[in-house]
PDB file of N, CA, C and O in Angstrom:
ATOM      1  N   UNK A   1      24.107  10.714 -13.336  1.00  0.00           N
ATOM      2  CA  UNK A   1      22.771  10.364 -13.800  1.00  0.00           C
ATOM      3  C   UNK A   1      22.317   9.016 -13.243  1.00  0.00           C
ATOM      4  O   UNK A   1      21.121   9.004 -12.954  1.00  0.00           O
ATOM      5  N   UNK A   2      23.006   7.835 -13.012  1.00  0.00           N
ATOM      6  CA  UNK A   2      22.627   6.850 -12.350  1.00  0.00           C
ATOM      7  C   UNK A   2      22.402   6.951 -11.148  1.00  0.00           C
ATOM      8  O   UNK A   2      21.560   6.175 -10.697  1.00  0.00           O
ATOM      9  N   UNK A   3      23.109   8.001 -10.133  1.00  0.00           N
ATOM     10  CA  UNK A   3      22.733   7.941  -9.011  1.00  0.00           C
ATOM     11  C   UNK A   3      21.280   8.788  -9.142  1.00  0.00           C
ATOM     12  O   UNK A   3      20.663   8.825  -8.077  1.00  0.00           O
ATOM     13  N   UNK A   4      20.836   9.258  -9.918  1.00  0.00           N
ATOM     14  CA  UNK A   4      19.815   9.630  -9.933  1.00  0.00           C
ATOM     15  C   UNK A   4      18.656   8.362 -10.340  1.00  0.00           C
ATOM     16  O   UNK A   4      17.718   8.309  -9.544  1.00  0.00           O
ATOM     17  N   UNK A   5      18.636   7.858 -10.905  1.00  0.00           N
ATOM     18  CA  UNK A   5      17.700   6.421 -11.241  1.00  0.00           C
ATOM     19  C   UNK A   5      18.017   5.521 -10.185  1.00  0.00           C
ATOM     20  O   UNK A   5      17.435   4.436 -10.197  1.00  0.00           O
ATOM     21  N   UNK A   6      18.797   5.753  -9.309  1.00  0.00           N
ATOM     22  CA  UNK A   6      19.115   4.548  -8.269  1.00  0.00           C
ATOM     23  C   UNK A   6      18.344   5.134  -7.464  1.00  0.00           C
ATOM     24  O   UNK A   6      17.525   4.310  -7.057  1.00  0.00           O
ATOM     25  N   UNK A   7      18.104   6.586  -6.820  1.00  0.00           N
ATOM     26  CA  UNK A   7      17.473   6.757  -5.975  1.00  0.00           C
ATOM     27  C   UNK A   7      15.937   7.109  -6.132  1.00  0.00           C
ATOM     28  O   UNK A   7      15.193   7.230  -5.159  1.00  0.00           O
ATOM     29  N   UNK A   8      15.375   7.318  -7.946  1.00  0.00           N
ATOM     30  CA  UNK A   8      14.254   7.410  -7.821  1.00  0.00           C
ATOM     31  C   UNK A   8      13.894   5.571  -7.432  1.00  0.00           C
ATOM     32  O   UNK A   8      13.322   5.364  -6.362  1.00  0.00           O
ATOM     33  N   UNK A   9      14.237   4.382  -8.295  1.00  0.00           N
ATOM     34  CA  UNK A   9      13.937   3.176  -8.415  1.00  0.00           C
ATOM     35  C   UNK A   9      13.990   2.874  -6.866  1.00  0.00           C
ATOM     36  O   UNK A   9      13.228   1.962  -6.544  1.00  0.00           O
ATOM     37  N   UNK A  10      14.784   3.484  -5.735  1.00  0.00           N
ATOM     38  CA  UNK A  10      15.066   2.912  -4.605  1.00  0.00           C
ATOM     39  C   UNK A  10      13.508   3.672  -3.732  1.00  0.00           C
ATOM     40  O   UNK A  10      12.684   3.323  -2.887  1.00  0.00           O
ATOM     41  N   UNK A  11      13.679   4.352  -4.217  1.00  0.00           N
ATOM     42  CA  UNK A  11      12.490   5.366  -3.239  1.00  0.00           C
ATOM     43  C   UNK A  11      10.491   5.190  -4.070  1.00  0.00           C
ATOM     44  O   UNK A  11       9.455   5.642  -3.583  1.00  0.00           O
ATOM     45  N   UNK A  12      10.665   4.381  -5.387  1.00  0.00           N
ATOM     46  CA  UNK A  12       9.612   3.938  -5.510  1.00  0.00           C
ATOM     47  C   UNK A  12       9.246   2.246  -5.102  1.00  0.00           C
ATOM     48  O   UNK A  12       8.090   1.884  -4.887  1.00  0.00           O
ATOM     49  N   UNK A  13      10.451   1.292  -5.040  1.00  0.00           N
ATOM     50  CA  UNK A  13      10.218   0.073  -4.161  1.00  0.00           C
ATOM     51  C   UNK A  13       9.971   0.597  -3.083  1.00  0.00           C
ATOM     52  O   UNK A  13       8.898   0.109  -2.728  1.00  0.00           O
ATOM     53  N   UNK A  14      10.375   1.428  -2.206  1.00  0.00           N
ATOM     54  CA  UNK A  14      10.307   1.556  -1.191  1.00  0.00           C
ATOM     55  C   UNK A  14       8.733   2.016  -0.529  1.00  0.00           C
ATOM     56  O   UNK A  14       8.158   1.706   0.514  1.00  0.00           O
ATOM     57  N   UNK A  15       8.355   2.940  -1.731  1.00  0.00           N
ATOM     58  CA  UNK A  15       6.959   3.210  -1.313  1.00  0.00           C
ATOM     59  C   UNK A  15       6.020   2.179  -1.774  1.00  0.00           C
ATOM     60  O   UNK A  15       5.064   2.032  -1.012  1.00  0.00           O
ATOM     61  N   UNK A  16       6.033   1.266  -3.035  1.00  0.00           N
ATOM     62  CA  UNK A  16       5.283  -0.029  -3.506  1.00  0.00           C
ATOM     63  C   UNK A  16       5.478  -0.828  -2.280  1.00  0.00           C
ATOM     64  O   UNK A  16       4.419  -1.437  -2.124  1.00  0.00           O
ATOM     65  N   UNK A  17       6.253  -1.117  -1.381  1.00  0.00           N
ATOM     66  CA  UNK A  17       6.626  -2.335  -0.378  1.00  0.00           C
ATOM     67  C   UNK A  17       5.900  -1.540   0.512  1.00  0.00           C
ATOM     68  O   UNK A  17       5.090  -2.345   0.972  1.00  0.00           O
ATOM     69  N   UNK A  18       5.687  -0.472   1.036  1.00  0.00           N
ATOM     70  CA  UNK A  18       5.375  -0.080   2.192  1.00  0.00           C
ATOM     71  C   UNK A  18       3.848   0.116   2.270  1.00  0.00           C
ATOM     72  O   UNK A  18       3.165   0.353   3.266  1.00  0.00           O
ATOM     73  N   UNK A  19       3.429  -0.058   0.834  1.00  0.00           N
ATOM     74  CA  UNK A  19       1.703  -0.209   1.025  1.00  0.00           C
ATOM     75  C   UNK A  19       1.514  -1.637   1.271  1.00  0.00           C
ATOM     76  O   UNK A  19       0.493  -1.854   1.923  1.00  0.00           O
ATOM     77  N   UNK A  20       2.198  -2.703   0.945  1.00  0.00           N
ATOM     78  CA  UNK A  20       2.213  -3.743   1.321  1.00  0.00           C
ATOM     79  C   UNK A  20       2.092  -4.014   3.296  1.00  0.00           C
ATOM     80  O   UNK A  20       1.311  -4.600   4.046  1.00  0.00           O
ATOM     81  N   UNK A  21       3.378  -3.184   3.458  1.00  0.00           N
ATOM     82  CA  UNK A  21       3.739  -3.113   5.272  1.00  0.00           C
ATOM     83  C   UNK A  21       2.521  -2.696   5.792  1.00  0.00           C
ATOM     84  O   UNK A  21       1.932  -3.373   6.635  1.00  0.00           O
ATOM     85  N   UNK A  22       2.081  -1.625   5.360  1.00  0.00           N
ATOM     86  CA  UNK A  22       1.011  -0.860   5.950  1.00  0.00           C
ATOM     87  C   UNK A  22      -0.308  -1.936   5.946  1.00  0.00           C
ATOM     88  O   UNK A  22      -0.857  -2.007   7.045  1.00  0.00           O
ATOM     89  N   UNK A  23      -0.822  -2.673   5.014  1.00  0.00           N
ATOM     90  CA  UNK A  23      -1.511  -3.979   4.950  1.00  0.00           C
ATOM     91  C   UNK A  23      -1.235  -4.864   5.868  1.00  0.00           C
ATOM     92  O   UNK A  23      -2.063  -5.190   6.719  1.00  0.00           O
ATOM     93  N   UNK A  24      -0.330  -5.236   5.818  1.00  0.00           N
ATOM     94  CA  UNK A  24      -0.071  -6.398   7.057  1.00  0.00           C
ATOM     95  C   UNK A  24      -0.367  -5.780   8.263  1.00  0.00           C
ATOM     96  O   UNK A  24      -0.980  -6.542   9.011  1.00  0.00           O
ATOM     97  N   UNK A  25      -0.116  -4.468   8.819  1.00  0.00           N
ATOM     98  CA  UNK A  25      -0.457  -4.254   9.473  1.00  0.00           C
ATOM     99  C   UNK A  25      -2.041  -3.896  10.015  1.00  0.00           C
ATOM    100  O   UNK A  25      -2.608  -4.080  11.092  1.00  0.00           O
ATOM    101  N   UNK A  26      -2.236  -3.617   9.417  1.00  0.00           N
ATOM    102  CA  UNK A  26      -3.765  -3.329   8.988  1.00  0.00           C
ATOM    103  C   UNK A  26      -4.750  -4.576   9.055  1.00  0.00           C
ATOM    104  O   UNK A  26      -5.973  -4.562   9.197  1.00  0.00           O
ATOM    105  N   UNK A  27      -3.606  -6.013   8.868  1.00  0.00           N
ATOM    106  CA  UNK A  27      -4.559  -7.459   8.954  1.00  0.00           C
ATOM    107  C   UNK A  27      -4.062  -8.277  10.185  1.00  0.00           C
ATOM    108  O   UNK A  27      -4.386  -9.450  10.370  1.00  0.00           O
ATOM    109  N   UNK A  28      -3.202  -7.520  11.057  1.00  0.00           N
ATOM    110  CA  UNK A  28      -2.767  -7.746  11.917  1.00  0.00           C
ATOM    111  C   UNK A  28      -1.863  -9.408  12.131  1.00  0.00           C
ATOM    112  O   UNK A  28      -1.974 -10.326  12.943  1.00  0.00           O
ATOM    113  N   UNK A  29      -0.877  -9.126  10.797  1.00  0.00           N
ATOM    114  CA  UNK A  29       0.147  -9.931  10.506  1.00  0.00           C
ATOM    115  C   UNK A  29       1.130  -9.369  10.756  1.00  0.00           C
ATOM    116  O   UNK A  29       1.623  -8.478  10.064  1.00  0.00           O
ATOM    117  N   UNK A  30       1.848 -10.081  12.443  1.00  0.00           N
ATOM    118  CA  UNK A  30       2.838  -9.340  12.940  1.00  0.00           C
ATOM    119  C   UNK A  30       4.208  -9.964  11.944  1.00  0.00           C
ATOM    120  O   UNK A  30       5.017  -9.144  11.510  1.00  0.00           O
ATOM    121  N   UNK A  31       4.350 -11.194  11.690  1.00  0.00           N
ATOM    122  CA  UNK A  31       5.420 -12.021  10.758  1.00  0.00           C
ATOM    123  C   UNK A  31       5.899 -11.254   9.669  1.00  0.00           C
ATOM    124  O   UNK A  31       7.085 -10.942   9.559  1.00  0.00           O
ATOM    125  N   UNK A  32       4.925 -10.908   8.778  1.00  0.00           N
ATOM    126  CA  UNK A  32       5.122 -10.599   7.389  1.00  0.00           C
ATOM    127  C   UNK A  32       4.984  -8.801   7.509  1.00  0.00           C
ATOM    128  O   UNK A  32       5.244  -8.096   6.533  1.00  0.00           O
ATOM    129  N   UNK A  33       4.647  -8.356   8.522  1.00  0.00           N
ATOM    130  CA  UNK A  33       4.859  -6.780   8.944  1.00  0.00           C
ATOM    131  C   UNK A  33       5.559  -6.481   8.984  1.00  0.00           C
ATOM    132  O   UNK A  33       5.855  -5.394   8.487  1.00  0.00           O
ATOM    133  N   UNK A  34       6.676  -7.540   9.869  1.00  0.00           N
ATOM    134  CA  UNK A  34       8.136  -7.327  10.496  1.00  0.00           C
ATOM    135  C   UNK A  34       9.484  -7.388   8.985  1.00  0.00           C
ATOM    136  O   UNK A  34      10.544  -6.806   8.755  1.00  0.00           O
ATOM    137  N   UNK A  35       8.661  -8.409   8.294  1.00  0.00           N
ATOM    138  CA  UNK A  35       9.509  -8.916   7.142  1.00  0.00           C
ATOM    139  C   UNK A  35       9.825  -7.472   6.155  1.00  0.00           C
ATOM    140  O   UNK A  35      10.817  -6.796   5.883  1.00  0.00           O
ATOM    141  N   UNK A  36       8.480  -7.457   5.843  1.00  0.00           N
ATOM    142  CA  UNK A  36       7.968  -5.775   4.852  1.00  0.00           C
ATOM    143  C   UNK A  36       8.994  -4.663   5.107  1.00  0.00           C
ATOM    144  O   UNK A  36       9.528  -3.885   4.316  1.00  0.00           O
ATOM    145  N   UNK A  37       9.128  -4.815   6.527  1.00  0.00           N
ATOM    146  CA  UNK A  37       9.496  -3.280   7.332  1.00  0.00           C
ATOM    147  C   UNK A  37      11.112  -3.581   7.314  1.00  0.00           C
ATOM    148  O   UNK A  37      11.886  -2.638   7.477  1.00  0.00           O
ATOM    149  N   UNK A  38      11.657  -5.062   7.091  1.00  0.00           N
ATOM    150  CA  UNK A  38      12.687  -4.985   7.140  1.00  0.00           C
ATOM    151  C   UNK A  38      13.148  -4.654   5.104  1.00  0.00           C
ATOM    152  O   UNK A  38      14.129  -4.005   4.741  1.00  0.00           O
ATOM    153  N   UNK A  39      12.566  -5.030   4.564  1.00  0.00           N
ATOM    154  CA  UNK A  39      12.579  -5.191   3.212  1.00  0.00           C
ATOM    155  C   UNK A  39      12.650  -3.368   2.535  1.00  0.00           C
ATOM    156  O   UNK A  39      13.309  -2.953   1.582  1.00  0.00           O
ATOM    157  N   UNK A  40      11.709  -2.602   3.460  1.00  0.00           N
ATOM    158  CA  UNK A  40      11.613  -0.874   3.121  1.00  0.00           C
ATOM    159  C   UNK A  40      12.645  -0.123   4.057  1.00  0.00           C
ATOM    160  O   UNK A  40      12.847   1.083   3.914  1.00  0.00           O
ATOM    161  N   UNK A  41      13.279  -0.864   5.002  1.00  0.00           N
ATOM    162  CA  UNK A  41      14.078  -0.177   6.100  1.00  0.00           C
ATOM    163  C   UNK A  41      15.246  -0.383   4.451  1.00  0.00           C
ATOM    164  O   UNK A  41      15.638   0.569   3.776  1.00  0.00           O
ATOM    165  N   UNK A  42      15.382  -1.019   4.333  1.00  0.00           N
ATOM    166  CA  UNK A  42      17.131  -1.769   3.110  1.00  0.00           C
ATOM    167  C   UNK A  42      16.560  -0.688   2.040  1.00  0.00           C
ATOM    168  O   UNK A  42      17.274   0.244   1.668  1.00  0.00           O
ATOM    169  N   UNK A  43      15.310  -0.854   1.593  1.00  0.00           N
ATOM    170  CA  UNK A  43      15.402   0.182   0.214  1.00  0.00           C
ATOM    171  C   UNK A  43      15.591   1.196   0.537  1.00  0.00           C
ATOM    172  O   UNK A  43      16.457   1.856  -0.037  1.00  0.00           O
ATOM    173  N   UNK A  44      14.763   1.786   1.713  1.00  0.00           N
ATOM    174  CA  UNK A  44      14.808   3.405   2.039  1.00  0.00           C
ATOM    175  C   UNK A  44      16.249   4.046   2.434  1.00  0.00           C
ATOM    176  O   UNK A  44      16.647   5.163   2.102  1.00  0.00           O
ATOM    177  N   UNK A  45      16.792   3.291   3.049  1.00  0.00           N
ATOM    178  CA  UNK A  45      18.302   3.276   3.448  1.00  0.00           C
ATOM    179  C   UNK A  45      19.277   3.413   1.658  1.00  0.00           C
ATOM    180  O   UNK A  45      19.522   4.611   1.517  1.00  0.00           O
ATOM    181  N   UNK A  46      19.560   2.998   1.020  1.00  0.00           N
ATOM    182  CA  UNK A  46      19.811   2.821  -0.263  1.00  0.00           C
ATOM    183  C   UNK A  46      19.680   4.643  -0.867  1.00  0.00           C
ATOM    184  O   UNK A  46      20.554   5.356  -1.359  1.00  0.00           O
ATOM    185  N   UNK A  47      18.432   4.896  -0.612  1.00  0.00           N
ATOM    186  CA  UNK A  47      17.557   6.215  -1.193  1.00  0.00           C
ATOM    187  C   UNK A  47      18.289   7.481  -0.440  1.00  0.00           C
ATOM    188  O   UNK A  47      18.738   8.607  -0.652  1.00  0.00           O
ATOM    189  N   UNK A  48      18.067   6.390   0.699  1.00  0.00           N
ATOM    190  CA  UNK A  48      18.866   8.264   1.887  1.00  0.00           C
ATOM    191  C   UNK A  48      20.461   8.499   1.677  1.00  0.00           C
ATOM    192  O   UNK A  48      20.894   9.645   1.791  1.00  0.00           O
ATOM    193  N   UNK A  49      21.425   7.319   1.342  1.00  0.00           N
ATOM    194  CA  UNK A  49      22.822   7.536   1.030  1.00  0.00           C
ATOM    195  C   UNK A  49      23.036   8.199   0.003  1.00  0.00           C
ATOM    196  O   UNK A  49      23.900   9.069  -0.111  1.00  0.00           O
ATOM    197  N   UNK A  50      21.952   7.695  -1.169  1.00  0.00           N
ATOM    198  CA  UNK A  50      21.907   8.741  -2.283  1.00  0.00           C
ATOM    199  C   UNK A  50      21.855  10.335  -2.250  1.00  0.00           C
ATOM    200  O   UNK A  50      22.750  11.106  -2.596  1.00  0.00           O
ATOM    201  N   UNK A  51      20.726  10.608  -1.805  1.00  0.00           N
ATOM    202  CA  UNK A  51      20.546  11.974  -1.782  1.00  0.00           C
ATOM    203  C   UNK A  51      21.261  12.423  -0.586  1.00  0.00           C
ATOM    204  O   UNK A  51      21.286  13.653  -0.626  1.00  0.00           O
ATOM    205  N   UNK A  52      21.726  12.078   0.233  1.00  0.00           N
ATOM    206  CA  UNK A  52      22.638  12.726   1.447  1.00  0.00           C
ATOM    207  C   UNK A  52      24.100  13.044   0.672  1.00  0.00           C
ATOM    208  O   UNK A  52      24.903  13.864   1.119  1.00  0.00           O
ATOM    209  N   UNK A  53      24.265  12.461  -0.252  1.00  0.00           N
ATOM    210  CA  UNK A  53      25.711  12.752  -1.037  1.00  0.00           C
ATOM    211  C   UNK A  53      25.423  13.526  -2.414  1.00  0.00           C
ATOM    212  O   UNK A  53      26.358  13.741  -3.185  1.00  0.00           O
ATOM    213  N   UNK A  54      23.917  14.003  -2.759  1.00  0.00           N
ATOM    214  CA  UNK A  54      24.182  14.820  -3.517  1.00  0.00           C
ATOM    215  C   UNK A  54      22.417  15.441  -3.470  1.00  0.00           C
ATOM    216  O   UNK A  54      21.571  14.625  -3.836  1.00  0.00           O
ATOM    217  N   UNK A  55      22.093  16.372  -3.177  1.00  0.00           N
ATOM    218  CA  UNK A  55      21.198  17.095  -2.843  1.00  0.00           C
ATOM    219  C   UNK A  55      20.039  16.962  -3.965  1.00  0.00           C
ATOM    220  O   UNK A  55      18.863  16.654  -3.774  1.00  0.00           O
ATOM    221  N   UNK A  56      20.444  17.159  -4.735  1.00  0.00           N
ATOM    222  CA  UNK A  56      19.548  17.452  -6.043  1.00  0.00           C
ATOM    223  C   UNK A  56      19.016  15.887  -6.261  1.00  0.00           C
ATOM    224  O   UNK A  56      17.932  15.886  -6.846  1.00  0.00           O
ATOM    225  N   UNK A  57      19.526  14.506  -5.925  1.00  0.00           N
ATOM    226  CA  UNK A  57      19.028  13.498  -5.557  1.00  0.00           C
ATOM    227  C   UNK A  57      17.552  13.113  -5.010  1.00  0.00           C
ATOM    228  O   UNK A  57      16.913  12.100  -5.291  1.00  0.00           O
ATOM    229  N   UNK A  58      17.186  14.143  -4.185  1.00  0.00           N
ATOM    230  CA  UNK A  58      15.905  14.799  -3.480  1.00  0.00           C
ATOM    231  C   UNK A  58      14.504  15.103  -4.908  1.00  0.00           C
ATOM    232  O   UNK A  58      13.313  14.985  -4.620  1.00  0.00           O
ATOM    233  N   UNK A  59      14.913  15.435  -6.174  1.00  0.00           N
ATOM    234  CA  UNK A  59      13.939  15.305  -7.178  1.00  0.00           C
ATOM    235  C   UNK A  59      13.226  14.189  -7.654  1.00  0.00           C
ATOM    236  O   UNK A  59      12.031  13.894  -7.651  1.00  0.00           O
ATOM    237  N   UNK A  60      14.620  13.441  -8.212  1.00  0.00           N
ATOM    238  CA  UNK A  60      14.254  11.830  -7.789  1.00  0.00           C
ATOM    239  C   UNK A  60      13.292  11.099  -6.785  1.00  0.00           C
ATOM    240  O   UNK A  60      12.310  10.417  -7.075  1.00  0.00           O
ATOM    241  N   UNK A  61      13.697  11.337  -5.774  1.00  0.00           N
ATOM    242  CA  UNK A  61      13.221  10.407  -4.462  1.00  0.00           C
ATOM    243  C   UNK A  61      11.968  10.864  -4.752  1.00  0.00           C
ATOM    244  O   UNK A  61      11.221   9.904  -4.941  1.00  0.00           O
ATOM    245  N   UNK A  62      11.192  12.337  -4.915  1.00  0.00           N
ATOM    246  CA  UNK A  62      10.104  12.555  -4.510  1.00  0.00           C
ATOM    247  C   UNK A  62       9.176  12.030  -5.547  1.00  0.00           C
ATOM    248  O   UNK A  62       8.000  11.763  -5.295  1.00  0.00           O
ATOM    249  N   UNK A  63       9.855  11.852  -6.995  1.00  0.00           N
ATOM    250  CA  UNK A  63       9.519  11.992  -7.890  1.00  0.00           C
ATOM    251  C   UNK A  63       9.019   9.978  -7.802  1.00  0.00           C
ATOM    252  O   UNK A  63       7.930   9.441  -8.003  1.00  0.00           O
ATOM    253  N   UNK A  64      10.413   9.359  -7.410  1.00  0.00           N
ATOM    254  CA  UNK A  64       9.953   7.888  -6.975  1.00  0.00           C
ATOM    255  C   UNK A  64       8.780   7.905  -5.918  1.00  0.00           C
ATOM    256  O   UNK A  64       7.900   7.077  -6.153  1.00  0.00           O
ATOM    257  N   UNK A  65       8.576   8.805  -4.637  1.00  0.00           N
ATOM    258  CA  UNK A  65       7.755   8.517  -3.545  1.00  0.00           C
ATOM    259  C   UNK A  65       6.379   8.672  -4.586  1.00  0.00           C
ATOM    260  O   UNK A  65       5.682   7.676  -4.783  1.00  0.00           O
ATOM    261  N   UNK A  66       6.175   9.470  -4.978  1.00  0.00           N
ATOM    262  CA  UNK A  66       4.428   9.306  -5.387  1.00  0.00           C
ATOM    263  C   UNK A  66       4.587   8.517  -6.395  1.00  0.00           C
ATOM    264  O   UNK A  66       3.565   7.831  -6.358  1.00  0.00           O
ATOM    265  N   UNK A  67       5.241   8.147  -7.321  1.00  0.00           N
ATOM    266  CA  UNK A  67       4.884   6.693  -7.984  1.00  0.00           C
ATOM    267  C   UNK A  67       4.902   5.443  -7.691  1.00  0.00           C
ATOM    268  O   UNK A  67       4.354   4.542  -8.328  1.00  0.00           O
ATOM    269  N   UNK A  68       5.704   5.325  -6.452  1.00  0.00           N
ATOM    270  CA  UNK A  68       5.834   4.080  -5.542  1.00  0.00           C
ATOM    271  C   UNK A  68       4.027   3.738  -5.037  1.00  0.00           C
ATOM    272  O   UNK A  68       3.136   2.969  -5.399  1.00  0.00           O
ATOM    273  N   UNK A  69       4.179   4.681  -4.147  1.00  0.00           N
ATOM    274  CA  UNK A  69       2.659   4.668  -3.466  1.00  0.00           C
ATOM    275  C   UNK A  69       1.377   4.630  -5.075  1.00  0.00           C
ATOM    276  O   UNK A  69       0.536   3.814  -5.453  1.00  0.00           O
ATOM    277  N   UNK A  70       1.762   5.691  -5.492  1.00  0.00           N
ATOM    278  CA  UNK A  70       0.436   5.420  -6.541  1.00  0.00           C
ATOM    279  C   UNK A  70       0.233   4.101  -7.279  1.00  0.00           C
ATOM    280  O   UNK A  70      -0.902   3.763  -7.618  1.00  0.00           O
ATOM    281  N   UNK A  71       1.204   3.415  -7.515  1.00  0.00           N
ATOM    282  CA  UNK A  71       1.463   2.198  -8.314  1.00  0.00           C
ATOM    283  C   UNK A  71       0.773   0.926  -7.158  1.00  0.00           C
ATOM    284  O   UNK A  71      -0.256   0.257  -7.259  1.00  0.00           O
ATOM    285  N   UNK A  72       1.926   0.962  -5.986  1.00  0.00           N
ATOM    286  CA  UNK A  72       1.842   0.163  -5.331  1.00  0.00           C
ATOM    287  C   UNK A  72      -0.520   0.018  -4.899  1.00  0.00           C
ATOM    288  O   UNK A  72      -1.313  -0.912  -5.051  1.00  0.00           O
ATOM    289  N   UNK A  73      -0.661   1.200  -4.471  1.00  0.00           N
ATOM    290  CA  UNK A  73      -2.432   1.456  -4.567  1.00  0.00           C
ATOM    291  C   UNK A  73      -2.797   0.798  -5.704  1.00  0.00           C
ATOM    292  O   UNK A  73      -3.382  -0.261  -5.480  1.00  0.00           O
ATOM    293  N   UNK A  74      -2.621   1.123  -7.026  1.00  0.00           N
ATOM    294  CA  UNK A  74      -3.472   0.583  -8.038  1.00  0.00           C
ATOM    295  C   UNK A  74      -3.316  -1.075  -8.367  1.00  0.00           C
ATOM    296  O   UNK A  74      -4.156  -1.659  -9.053  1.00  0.00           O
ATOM    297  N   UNK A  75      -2.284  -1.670  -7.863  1.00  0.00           N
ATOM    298  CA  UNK A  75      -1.976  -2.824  -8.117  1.00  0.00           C
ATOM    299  C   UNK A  75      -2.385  -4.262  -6.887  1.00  0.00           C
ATOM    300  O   UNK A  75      -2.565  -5.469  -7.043  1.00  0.00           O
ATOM    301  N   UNK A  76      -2.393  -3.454  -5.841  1.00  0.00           N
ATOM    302  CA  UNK A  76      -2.639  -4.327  -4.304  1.00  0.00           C
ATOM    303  C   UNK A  76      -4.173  -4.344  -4.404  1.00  0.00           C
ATOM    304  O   UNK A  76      -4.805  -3.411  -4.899  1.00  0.00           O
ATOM    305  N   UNK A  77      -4.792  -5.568  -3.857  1.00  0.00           N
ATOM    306  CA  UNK A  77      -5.746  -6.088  -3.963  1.00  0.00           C
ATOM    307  C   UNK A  77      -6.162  -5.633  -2.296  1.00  0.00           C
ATOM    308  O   UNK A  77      -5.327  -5.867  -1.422  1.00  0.00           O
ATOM    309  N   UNK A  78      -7.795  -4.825  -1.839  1.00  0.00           N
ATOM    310  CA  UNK A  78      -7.889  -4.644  -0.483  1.00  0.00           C
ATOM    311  C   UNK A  78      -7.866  -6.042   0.455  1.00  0.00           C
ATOM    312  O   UNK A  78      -8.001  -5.893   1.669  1.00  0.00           O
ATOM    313  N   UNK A  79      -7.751  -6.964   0.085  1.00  0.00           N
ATOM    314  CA  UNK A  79      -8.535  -8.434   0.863  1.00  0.00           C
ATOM    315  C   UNK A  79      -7.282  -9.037   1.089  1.00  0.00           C
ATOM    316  O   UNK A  79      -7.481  -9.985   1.848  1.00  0.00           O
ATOM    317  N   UNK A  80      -5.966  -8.942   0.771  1.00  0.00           N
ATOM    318  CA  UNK A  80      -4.881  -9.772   0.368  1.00  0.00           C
ATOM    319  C   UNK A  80      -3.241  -9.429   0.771  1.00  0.00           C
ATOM    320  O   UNK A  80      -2.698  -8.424   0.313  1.00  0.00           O
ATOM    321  N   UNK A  81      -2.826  -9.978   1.293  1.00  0.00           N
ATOM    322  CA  UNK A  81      -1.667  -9.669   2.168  1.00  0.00           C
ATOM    323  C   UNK A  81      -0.640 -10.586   1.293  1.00  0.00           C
ATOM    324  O   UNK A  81      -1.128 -11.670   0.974  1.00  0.00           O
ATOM    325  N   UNK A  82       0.348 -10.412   0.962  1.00  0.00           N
ATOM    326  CA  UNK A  82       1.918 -11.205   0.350  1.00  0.00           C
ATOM    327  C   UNK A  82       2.766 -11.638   1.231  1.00  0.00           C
ATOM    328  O   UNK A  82       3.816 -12.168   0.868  1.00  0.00           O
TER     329      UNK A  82
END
């Protein structure tokens, strides 16, 4: 059961950080693009060991991917880069 909360929690940072990445890129901040991308490469990595060692892991993740992104959208400001 924890590896199941490890990989939803890993796979919703991962999508909250990556609306961030996608911003920087978008404001054409190569520094803090590079930073982002290294910050979602470590979570997403985390997410994929999970579910590569146990399949059903894959409910989770998806279940983290649209709350990552939906969260990360409602909370990021359009004008404003971190």
């Amino acid at each position: 059961m924890i590896a199941y909360v490890v990989t939803f929690l890993a796979v919703f940072v991962t999508d909250l950080l990556y609306v961030y990445f996608v911003k920087s890129i978008q404001q054409n901040q190569p520094i803090s693009a590079g930073l982002w991308s290294m910050v979602v490469t470590l979570t997403a990595s985390i997410a994929v060991i999970n579910y590569t060692e146990d399949h059903y892991a894959l409910i989770p993740a998806l279940l983290g991917a649209f709350a990552g992104t939906w969260f990360g959208m409602k909370i990021k400001k359009p004008d404003t880069v971190v």
